[in-house]
N, C-alpha and C positions, 0 to 999 in steps of 0.2 A: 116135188112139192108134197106126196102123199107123204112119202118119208120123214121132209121137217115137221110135218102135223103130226105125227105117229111120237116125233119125240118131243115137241111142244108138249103134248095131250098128255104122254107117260110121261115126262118130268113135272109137271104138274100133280098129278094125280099121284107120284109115289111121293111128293115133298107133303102133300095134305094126311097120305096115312101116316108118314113119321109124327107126324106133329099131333094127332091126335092121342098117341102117349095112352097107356094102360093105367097108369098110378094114378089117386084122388085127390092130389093137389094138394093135401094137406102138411104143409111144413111144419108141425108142432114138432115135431122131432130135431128139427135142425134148430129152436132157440138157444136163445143166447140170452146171458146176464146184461151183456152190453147196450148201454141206452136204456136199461130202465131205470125206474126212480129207486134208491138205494133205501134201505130198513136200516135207520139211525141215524146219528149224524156222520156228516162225511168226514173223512180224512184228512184229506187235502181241499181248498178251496184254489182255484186258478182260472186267471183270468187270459181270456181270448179273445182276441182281436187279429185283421188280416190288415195285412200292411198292403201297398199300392200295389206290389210284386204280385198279388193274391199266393202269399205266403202266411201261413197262421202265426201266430205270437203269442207265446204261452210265458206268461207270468205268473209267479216263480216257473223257471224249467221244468216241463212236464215230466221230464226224466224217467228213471226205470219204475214200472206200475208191479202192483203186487195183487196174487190171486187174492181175490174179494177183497178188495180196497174199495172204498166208498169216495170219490172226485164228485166235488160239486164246480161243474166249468160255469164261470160268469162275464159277463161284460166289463169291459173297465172303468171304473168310475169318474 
């Protein structure tokens, strides 16, 4: 019994220091262009919608994207 509480007690207590991590949390370094609002007008305009499947539907074919390419995704009318 002392024994299972000895590794209850240390698998707890080393899973708590892993997790408390050295580094500040701060991801500004990992953004991304993607998902923000683009500067100008866009490129392409395409519409999305998900079919019953929950497969998406991209009208015109989203096809091959190009670095700094401005997509405005919209609803279908």
């Amino acid at each position: 019994m002392k024994y299972a509480l000895k590794v209850v007690f240390l698998s707890l207590f080393s899973s708590s220091v892993l997790a408390t991590g050295t580094h500040s949390h701060d991801h500004n370094d990992m953004m991304y262009n993607v998902g923000k609002p683009g500067k100008g007008t866009p490129d392409r305009v395409i519409s999305v919608s998900m079919k019953d499947s929950m497969r998406f539907d991209f009208s015109p074919e989203l096809g091959a994207l190009k670095d700094g390419e401005i997509i405005e995704f919209s609803r279908p009318q």
